[in-house]
N, C-alpha and C positions, 0 to 999 in steps of 0.2 A: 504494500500500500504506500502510496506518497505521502511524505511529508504535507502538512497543512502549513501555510505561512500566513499569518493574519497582517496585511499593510493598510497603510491611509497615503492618502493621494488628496493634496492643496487643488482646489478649482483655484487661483488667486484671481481676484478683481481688481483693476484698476482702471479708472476713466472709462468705465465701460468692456476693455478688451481684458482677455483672456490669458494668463501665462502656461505658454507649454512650452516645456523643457525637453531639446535631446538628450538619448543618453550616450554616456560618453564611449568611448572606441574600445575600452576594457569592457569584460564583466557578459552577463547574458542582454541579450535582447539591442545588442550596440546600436545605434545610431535611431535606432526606433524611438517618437516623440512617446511624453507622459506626462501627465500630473504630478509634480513635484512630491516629493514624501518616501515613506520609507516603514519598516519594520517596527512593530510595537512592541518593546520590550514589557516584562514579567511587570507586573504591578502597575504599567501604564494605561490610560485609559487609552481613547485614540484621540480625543482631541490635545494631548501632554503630550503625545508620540508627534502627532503633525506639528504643535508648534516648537518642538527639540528637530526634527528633522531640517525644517523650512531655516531652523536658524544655524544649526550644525552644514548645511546644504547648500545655502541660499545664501546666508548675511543675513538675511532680514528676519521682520519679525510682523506675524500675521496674527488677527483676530478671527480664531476660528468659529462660524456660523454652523448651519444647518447640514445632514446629511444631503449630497445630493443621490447618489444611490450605493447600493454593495452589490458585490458581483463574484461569483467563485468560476477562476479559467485556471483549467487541468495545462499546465506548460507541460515540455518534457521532467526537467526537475522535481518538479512540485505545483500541488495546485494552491493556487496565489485567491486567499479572499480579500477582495480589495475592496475598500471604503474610503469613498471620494464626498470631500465636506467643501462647502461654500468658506472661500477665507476674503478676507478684508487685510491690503498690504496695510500697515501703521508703519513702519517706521523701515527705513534704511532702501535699499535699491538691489533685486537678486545679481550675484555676484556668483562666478563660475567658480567651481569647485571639484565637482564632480559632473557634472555637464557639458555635452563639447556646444551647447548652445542653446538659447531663451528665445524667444519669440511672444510678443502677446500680439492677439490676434482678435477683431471683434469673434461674436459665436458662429458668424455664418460663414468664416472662411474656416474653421477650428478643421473639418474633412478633408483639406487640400495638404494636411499632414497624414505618414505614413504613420499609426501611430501604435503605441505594444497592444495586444489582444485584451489585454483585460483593460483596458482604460478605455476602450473600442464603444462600451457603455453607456462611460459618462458620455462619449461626444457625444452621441446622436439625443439624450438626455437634453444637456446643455439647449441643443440647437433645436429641439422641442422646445423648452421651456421660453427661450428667445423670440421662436418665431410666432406662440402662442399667443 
């Protein structure tokens, strides 16, 4: 049986448009866009995992809102349940780290990125709730 991986994924807002992040040239899923975020360690909730991630990640620092949805995709690895929350940038400007690149994007271009399978969710989510 696979491993279960519990992640959160930053929607970031700013001025309207959208932050998606590639990921960088190491590691699985390379160059595929995502939702900023990362693994929730033992005794974290997920909104304490997304705003350690966003600031260990990113530089900055977000106000985490509402879920937008959860999603469980069987990778080869492991199957990844991912939880992507509405965030508000407050302070600082995303800084590459672990990223080979940022992008904010309004929601109606968000599909013109090739983007990892489990985050494949949020967009069409996103760009529902946009176009509603």
């Amino acid at each position: 049986m696979k491993k279960q991986v519990a992640v959160v994924g930053a929607v970031i807002v700013r001025d309207g448009l959208i932050l998606c992040a590639q990921r960088g040239p190491q590691g699985t899923l390379a160059g595929l866009w995502e939702f900023p975020g990362g693994k929730i360690e033992p005794g974290e909730t997920a909104r304490q995992a997304l705003e350690r991630e966003i600031r260990e990640e990113l530089r900055c620092t977000v106000e985490v809102g509402d879920e937008v949805v959860t999603v469980a995709h069987e990778y080869d690895f492991a199957v990844v349940d991912l939880t992507t929350l509405w965030c508000t940038l407050i302070d600082g400007a995303p800084q590459l780290t672990e990223h080979a690149d940022v992008r904010w994007l309004p929601s109606s271009e968000l599909d013109s990125l090739e983007w990892a399978p489990a985050d494949i969710p949020t967009v069409k989510q996103i760009m529902n709730d946009f176009a509603a």
